[in-house]
Structure formats: C-alpha cells, structure tokens
N, C-alpha and C positions, 0 to 999 in steps of 0.2 A: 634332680627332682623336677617335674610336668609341674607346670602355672598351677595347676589346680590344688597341687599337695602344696605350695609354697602359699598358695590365699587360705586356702586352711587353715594351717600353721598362724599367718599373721595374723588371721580372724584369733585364734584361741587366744593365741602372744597381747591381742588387745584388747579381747573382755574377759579375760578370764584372771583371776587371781591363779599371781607363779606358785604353785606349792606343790608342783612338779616338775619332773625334768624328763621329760618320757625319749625312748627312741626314736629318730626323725622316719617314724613309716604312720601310713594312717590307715588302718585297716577296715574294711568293707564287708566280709564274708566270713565265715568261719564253718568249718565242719570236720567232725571227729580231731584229731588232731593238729588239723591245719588251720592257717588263715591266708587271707588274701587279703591286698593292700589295694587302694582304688587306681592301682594302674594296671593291677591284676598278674602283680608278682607272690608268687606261693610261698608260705613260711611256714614250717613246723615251730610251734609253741612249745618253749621248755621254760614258759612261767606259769601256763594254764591259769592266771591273772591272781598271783599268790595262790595258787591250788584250790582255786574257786571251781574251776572249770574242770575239774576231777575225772566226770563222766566226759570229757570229750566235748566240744563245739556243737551247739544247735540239737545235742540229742533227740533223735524223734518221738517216743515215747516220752519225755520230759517233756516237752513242747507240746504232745498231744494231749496231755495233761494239764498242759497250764491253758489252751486255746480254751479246752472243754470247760474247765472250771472258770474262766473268766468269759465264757458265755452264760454260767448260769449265776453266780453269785463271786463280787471279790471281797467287798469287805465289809464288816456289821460291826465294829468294836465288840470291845470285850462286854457293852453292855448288853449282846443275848450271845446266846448258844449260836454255834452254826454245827453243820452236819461233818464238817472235817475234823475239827480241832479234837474231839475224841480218837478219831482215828488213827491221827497223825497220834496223838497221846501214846495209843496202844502200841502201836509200829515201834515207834522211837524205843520206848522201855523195853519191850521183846526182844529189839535188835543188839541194846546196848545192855541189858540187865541190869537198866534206873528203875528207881521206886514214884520218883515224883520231877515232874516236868515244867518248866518256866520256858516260855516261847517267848522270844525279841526278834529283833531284824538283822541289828549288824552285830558283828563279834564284839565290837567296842563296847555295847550294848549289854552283852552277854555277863563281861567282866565287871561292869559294874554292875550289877545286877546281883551277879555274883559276892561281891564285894557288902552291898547292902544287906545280904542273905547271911552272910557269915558273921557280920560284925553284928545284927539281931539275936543268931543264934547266939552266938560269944555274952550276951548281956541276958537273953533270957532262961539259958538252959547249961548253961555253962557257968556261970554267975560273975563274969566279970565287971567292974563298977563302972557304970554309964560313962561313957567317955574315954575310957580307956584302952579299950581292945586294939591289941595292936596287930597289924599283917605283916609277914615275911616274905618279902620279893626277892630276887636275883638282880645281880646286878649285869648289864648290857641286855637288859629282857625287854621284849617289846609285847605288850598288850592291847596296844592301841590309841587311838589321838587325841582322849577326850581330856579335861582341864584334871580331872582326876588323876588319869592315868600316867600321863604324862608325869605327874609330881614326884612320883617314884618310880621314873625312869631315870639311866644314867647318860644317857644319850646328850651333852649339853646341846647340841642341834635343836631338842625337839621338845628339851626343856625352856631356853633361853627367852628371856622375856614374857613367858608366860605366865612367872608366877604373881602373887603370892600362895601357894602349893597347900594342899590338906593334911595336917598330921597323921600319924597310926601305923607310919611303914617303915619296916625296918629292912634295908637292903645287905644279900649277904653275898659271897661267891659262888656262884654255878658249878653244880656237880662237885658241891665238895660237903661233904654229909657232917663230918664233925664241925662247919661252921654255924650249922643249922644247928644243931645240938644244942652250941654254946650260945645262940640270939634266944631261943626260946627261954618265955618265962611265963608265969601265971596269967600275964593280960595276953597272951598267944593263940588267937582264935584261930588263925588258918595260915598254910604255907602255900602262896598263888605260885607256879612256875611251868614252864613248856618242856613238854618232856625233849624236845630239843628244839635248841632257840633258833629260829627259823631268821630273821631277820638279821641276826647278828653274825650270821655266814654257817647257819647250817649247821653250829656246833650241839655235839653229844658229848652228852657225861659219860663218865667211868662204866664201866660193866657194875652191876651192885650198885649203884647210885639210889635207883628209887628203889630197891629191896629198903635199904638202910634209910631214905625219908619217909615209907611206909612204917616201919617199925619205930621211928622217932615220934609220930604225928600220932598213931596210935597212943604211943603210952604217955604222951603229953596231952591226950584228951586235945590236939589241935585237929582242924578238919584241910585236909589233902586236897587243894584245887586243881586241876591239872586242865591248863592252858591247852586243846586240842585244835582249833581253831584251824591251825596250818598243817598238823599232823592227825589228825582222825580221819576219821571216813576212808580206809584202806591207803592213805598216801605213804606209809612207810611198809607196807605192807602186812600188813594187821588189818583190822577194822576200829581199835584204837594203839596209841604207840605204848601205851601203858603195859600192855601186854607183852609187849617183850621183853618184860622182867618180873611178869606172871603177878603185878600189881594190883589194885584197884581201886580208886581214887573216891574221897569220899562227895566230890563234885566234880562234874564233868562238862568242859563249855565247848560247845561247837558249833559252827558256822560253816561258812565261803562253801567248800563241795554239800552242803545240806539240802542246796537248789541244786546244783550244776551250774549253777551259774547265770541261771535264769530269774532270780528277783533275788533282794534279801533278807532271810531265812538266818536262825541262831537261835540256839536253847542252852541253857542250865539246867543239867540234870543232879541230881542228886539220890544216892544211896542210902540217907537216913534221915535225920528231921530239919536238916536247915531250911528245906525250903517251906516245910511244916510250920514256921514260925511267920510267913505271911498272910497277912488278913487284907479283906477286902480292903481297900480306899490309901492299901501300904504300897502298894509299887504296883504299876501298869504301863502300857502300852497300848496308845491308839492301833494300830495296825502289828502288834503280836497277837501271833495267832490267830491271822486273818485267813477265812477259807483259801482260797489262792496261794497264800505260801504254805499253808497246809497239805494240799494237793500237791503244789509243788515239791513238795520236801519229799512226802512220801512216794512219789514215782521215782526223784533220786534216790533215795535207799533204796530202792526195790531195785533197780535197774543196777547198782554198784551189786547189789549180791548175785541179782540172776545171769549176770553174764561175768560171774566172776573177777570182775577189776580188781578184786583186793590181791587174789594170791596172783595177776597177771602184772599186779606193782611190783610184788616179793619178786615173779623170778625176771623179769624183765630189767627192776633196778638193779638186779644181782650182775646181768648181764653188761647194764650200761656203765656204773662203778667200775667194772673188769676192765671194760675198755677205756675208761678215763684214763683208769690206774695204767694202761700198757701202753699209752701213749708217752715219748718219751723226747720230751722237751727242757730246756733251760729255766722255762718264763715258769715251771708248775713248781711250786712250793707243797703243796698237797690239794688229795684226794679225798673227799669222803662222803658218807650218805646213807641211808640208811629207807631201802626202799627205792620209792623213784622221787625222792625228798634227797638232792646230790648238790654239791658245792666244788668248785674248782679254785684254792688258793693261791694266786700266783706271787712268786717273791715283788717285792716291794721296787725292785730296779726294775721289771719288767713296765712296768706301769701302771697306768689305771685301769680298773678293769672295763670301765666303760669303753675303752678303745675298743678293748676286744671284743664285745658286746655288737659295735657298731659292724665290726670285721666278720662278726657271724651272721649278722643281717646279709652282708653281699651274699653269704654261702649260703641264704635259706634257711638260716634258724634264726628265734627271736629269744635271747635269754637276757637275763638283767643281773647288773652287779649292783653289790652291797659292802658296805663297810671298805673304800675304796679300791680293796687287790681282790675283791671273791665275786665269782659269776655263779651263780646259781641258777639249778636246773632241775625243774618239776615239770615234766610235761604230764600232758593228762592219761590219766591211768589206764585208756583203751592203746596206748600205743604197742606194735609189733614188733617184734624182733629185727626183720626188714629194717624197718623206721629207726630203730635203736642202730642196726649197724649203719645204715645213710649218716647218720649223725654224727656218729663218730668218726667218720669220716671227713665232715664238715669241720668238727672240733679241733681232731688232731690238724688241719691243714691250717687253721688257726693260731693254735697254741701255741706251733711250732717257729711263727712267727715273734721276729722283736718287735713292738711297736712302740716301743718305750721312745 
C-alpha cells in the first residue's frame, strides 16, 4: 500500500466508529462496471455496493438527471406539493402494478414503514385487538439495522447488547411452508420475508415455496410482505424476484438500485388498503419524496428497462452460475444464484472467505464474503459476456487455491 492509502485508512481507523471491516482498497472512480482505487488500479465490482449500483457506476443519464433536478429544486418536505413526486408516483405503479405508494430513503426505512402499515391495517380492517398483532419473520433474515429490526433478527452479532427488543414477531424457518402454516393465528397480520435471503449467503427456497406462502397468507386474511430491497429491480433477472413463481405480494419494499446508486431512494408499495389506512400527521418523512430522489428514481427505472438490464441479468447470470458451477476446485462446497444475485460456498476447512475476497482483489475483482465460508457476487446488471468470461477466470485462479 502507497503512504496515501495507509493515512487514509488510519484517518477512518481514528474517527470513525468500527462498525465495518471493509476490503484494504480505497477507491476513487467508478464507471459502468468498474472501479478504480487512488493509485489507479482497476476492479470489476461483484458487490455493485449490495446491488445498489444495479445500473452500473456514474450512469450518464442518471446523473444528468440528478445535475438537472438539483439545479432546479432538491427539497420542500412533504409540506407542499412538488412537480416530481406525482410522476415518480405514476412511473413506479405502471412499472411495478402497485395501487398505492409510500416514498422513504433507505431500505431500513422502508421496513419499518412497512411494519407500522401493516400492524395499523391488522387493528383497523382486520380487527385485531390493539396491541396484539403479531408479524412473522424468518429466521437468519436480514432487513436492516434499526433498533426495531434488529429485535427479530437471529443474527446474535447484530442483536447483542442492543436490546431491550419490541414484541409482535414471531420467527419461523425459511422456505419451509408448513412452518408458516402452523405460526399463523388470528393476531397474524403479515408474513415479512426476502424472496431470497441475500445477506445470509444468497440462500433460495424450495421451487413452490411462495406459491404455497401466497396461498397460506391469502386464506388467513394475512398480508404477504416481500422484502425486495436486494432482489428487485431486475437483479435476479425479473423486474421483481416474486415473479419467478408467478406470485404477487400484497406489499412490496424497494430500495438500493431505485437511484442506481446515486442518493437514497426506497418505497412501500402496496396492492390493496394497507397503506390506505394512513392519515396525515401518522407517519412521514422529512426528505421522502423529495424532488431529487424523485427524479433520481425515475431515470433509474427508465434506464434499467430501456437498455434492457433486467433480461441482460437473466442471461448473463445464467452464464456466470455455469461458469462458477465448471470451475473445479476442493475449497467449493457450492454454487448457486439466481440471476446475477450468485454465492460461492466454500467448505469450512478451506477457510474464510474473506481470504479469498482479499486474493481476488490482486486479480481485479472486488467481491465480499458473508456468514464466514460464502463470497458473494452481484455485479451490476450492464455487465457483458467479455466481463463475465474475465471473471471467471479471475475466480477460477482463485478458487483453486488453499488459503486456508
């Protein structure tokens, strides 16, 4: 490391609160699927910053979007009108076929948001007795950091010492239909979960999984939250992952690629009256559905459909999965993914996966591992075939290493 990346580093190391552990690269530039680090070494991104960065680095058209709008107006709160927030309104529901729109910033945001929406509905139209309503989570589900969220997580990391924790949630096992079956009771307002848990290493449910939690939530009068946050916006190759088992959710939370990565942007949609049961002075945000993230959002959807990124995730992750899967190492315990949303499992004697993580920085990729044997891998959705075969080439020379 150059003097400059090591004062960096000690600068963050001494004011900054640890509550990260990032890769030792510091990066400077970014474009389409690259980045560059300030000594002006190139990386391909296969984290797109939790699949924030969807559309690609520095998009031009996003960016011409956000200049223009943050020359004419960025923010008014929600106490007037501005010229975007309808726009963006309409865009959103045509693209995604919501009825009704809640705008926030971050995904964290989103969930609770969602969370106060459903537990209202659950008391005012559902008729549960104040106090009662309870939510169904998964367990090793991550929705985010806030003091809420966190309560009903299983993660003890990111529980520990934070509580004392918020009643109402009952946590079950992931992708397993008749356990939901049997939690659910009369105080069952909604089942929150990701159609695949991203954080937890990338795991997918059974084939039939949410056929069989669509048709449970229905006929228990529960409402179907479906966590998109890390899987919408074309990253498994859809425009949501719901879709690949022909579902449809009766709230829908999205974020991170909503900007491209350019500010942050996050809505709660809804297909029927949850969110109908909020009244002025019941839940807001200063700076949701601020013109500027408005603007911003809507150049990102416009730009993920007009140059096709969604079906260029399907066949591209289809290609890069192939080649994970044919690469043929010791340290791979599995493969899997679904889109350009990919995980690499390695057996538990190989090591951590953070070694490997550091090993692919030498070779020009920057990916990050989780749950400590899995590396995961979402680069942003404009990458080519080219790029996909470089990579895999980078991986396999990798892989195939012990670093244990």
């Amino acid at each position: 490391m150059s003097s400059s990346v090591i004062d960096l580093l000690a600068t963050e190391a001494r004011f900054g609160a640890q509550n990260y552990q990032p890769i030792g690269v510091v990066l400077t530039r970014g474009e389409g699927v690259w980045v560059w680090d300030i000594e002006g070494n190139r990386y391909l991104d296969c984290l797109s910053a939790y699949s924030a960065v969807s559309q690609g680095h520095c998009h031009p058209k996003i960016l011409a979007a956000m200049v223009e709008q943050a020359g004419r107006l960025t923010l008014t709160s929600r106490a007037f009108h501005n010229d975007q927030l309808a726009l963006f309104y309409e865009e959103i529901a045509a693209l995604t076929g919501s009825h009704k729109v809640l705008p926030m910033n971050s995904g964290a945001e989103a969930v609770e948001s969602a969370i106060k929406s459903v537990r209202k509905w659950g008391y005012e139209v559902k008729g549960v007795a104040d106090g009662q309503a309870e939510i169904i989570v998964c367990a090793d589900n991550f929705h985010g950091r806030t003091l809420g969220i966190v309560g009903f997580s299983t993660d003890a990391e990111t529980r520990g010492h934070f509580g004392p924790f918020a009643p109402g949630f009952k946590i079950i096992p992931f992708g397993d239909a008749a356990a939901l079956d049997a939690a659910i009771t009369p105080n069952t307002v909604a089942f929150l979960v990701e159609p695949i848990q991203g954080e937890a290493g990338v795991i997918i449910p059974p084939a039939g999984y949410f056929k069989a939690v669509r048709e449970l939530c229905t006929a228990n009068n529960v409402m179907l939250v479906l966590d998109e946050i890390q899987t919408g916006l074309g990253r498994t190759g859809k425009l949501l992952a719901e879709q690949h088992e022909g579902i449809e959710a009766d709230v829908t939370l999205l974020g991170k690629a909503l900007s491209g990565g350019f500010y942050p942007v996050s809505a709660v949609l809804s297909n029927n009256d949850v969110l109908g049961t909020l009244r002025p002075g019941q839940h807001g945000s200063t700076f949701g559905g601020n013109p500027l993230a408005c603007a911003v959002a809507r150049a990102a959807m416009r730009v993920l459909v007009e140059e096709g990124m969604i079906e260029n995730a399907a066949a591209q992750g289809a290609r890069f999965l192939q080649g994970l899967k044919d690469i043929r190492a010791n340290t791979i315990r599995d493969v899997r993914g679904r889109g350009l949303m990919l995980a690499v499992e390695l057996h538990p004697e190989a090591g951590h996966a953070r070694r490997y993580c550091e090993a692919l920085q030498g070779k020009g990729i920057l990916a990050k591992d989780t749950h400590e044997h899995t590396i995961r891998i979402a680069p942003p959705l404009v990458i080519t075939g080219d790029q996909v075969d470089w990579a895999l080439e980078q991986f396999a020379a990798i892989l195939t290493q012990d670093l244990s």
